[in-house]
C-alpha positions as CSV (number, residue, x, y, z in Angstrom):
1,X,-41.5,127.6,-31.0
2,X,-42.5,125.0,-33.7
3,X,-46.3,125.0,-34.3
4,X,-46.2,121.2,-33.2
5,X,-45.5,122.6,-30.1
6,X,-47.6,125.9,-29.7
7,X,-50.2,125.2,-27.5
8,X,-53.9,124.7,-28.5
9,X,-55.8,126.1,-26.3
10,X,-59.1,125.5,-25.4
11,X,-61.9,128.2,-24.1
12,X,-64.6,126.0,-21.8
13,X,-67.8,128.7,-21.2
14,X,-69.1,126.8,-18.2
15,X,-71.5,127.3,-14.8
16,X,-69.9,125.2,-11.7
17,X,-74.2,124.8,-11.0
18,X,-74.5,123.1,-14.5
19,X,-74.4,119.1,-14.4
20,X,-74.1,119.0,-18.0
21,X,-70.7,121.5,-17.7
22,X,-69.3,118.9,-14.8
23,X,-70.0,116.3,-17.3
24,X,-67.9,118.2,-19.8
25,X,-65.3,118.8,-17.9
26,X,-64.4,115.3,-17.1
27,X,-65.0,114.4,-20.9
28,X,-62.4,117.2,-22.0
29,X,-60.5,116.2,-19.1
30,X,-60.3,112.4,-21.0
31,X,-60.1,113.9,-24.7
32,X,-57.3,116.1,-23.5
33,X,-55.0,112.7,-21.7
34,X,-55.4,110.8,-24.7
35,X,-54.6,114.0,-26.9
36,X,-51.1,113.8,-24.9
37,X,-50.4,110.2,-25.2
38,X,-50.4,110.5,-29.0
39,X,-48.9,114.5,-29.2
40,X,-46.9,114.7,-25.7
41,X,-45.2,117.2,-27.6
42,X,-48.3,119.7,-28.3
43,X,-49.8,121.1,-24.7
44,X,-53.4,121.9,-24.7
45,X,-54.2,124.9,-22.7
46,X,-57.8,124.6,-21.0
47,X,-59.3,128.0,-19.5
48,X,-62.6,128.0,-18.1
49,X,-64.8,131.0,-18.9
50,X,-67.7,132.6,-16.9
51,X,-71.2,131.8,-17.7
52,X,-74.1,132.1,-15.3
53,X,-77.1,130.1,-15.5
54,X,-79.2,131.7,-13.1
55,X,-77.4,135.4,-12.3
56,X,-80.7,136.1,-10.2
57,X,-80.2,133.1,-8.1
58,X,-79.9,134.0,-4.3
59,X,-76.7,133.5,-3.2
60,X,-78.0,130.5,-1.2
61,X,-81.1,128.9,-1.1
62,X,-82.0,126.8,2.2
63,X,-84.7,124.1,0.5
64,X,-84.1,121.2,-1.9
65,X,-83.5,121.3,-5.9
66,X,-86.9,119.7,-5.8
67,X,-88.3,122.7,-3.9
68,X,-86.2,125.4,-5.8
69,X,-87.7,124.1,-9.1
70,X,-90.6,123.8,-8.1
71,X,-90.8,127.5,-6.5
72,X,-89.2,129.1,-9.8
73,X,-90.2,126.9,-12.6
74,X,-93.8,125.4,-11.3
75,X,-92.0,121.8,-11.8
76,X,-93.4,118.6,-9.6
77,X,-91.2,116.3,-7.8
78,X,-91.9,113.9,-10.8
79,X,-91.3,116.7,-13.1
80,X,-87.8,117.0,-11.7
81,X,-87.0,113.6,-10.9
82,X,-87.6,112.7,-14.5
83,X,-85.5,116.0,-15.7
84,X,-82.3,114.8,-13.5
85,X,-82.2,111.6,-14.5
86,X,-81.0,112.2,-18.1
87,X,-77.4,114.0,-16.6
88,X,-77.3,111.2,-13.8
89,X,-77.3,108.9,-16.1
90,X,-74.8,110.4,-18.6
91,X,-72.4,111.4,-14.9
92,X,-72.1,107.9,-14.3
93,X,-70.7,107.0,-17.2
94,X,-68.3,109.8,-16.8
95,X,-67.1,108.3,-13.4
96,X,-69.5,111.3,-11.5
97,X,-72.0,109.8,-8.8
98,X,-74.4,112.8,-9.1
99,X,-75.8,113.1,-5.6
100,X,-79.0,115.6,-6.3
101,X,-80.6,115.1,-3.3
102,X,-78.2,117.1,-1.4
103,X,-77.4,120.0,-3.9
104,X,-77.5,123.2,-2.3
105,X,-79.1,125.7,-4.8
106,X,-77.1,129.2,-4.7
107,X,-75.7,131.9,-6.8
108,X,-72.5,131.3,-8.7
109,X,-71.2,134.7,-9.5
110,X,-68.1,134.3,-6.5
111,X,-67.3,131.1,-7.7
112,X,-66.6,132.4,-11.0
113,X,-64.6,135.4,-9.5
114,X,-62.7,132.5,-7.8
115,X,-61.9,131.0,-10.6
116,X,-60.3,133.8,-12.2
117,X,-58.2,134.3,-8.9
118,X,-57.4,130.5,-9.6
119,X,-56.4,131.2,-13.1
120,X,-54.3,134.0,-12.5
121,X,-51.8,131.0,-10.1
122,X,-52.3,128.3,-12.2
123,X,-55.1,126.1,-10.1
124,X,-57.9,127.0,-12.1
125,X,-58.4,123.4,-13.3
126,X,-58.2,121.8,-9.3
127,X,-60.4,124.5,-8.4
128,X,-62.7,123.9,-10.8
129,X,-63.1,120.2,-10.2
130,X,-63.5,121.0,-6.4
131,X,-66.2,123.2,-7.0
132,X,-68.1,121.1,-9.0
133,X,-67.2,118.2,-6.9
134,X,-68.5,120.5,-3.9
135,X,-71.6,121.0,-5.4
136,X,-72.7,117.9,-6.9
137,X,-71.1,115.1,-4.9
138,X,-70.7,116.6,-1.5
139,X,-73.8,119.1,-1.2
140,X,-71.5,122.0,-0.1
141,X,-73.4,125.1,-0.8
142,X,-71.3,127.5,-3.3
143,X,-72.7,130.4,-2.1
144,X,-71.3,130.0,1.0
145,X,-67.6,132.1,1.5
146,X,-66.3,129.8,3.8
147,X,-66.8,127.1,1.4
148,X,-65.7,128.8,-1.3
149,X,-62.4,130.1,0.9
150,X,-61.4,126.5,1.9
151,X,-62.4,125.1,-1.5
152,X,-59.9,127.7,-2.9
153,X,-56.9,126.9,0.1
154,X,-57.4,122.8,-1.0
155,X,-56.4,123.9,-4.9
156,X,-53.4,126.1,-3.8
157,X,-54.7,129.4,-3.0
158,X,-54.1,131.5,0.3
159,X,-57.1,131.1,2.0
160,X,-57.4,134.7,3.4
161,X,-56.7,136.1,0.0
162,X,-59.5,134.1,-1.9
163,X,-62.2,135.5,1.0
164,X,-60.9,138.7,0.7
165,X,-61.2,138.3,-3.3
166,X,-64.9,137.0,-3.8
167,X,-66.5,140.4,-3.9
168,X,-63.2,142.4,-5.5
169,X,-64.0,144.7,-8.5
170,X,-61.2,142.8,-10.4
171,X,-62.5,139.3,-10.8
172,X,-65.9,140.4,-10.9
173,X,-65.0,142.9,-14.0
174,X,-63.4,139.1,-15.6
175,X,-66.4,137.6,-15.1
176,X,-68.3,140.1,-16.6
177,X,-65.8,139.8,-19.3
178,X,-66.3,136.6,-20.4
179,X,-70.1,136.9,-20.3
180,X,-70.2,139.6,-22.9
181,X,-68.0,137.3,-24.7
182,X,-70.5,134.8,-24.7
183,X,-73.1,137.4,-26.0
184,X,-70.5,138.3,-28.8
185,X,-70.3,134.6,-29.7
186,X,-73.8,133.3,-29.5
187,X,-73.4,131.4,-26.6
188,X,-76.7,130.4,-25.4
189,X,-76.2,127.3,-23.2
190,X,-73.0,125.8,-21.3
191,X,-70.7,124.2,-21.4
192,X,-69.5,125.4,-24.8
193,X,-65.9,124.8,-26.0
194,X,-63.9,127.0,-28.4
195,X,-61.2,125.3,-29.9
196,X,-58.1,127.4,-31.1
197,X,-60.2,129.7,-32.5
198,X,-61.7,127.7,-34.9
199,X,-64.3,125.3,-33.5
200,X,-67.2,126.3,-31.9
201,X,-68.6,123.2,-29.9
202,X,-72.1,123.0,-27.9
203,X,-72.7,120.8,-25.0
204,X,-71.6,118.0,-22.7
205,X,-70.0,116.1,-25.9
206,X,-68.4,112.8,-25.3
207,X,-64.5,112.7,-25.3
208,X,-64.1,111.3,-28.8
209,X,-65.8,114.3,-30.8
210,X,-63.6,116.8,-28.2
211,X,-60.4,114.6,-29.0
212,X,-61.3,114.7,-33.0
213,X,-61.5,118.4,-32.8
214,X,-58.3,118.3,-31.2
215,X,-56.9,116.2,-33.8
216,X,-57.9,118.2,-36.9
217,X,-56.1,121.6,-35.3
218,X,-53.2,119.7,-35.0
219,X,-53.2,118.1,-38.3
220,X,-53.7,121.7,-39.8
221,X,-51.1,122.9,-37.9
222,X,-48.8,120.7,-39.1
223,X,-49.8,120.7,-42.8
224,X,-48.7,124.2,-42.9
225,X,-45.8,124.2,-41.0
């Protein structure tokens, strides 16, 4: 295989209950199309990596945002008004209707395991756009298994398989995984995107500064080729 076409791949550490990682998403999502429109012959190869926000979150909480934050950070309904409206602003341009008032607050760890399953068949990146869809559009509640079962039979999985899967040693080992990784890296905050191994990038950036990183591995690529 010529290095023009060995695939770049890219590492996305990510929580499906972070706004600011949907936000990503779609902005890599953009970088990546127009990546291919100039280099169809260069795939990029996105894999999303576990990273839990809250790992003492109950896997599902029955009140508002507004009441979760304001049980377990002390916040005001003014305090978190004013703290959402930075990423509902910065969804919208991202073509995301952020719809706060109906997120569920729950635990993420079997939507990560889920992912992994998703991985392993090749729907990780339709399951990972449901579940964030699911959380932040649609007030689903991810820390519900029926969600998360039917969530994972709409992106191609067998339904009875992904139920079965949510609590299985495997995916929950990968998960575990990718979490030390973050530790071994630095990673503090999501989303953060590894680039081929050589760029480190933090936050919800906008498609052009994903894109240029994209650019620069393939022009290093192909100056030593």
């Amino acid at each position: 295989m010529s290095a023009a076409a060995q695939p770049i791949r890219v590492e996305v550490w990510s929580d499906v209950a972070c706004p600011w990682c949907y936000i990503g998403k779609r902005n890599l999502d953009a970088a990546t199309a127009a990546f291919g429109r100039e280099h169809p012959e260069t795939p990029v190869e996105v894999i999303y990596r576990s990273f839990e926000l809250q790992p003492d979150a109950p896997e599902q909480y029955g009140g508002t945002i507004s009441e979760y934050l304001a049980e377990t950070r002390g916040l005001s309904d003014e305090q978190v008004n004013a703290m959402l409206e930075r990423p509902r602003a910065s969804a919208h341009e991202a073509g995301i209707e952020m719809n706060f008032e109906a997120l569920k607050p729950a635990a993420t760890g079997r939507a990560h395991a889920l992912l992994h399953m998703a991985a392993g068949q090749g729907c990780q990146a339709e399951l990972g756009e449901a579940l964030f869809r699911a959380n932040f559009e649609e007030g689903r509640s991810l820390g519900d298994p029926e969600v998360l079962a039917e969530l994972a039979a709409d992106a191609g999985l067998e339904r009875d398989a992904a139920l079965a899967g949510l609590d299985g040693a495997e995916f929950k080992a990968r998960v575990e995984a990718d979490k030390a990784k973050a530790q071994e890296y630095g990673i503090g905050g999501v989303p953060f995107f590894v680039i081929a191994e050589r760029f480190g990038i933090a936050g919800a950036q906008p498609p052009e500064a994903l894109l240029q990183a994209l650019e620069q591995v393939h022009a290093e690529r192909q100056a030593s080729a």
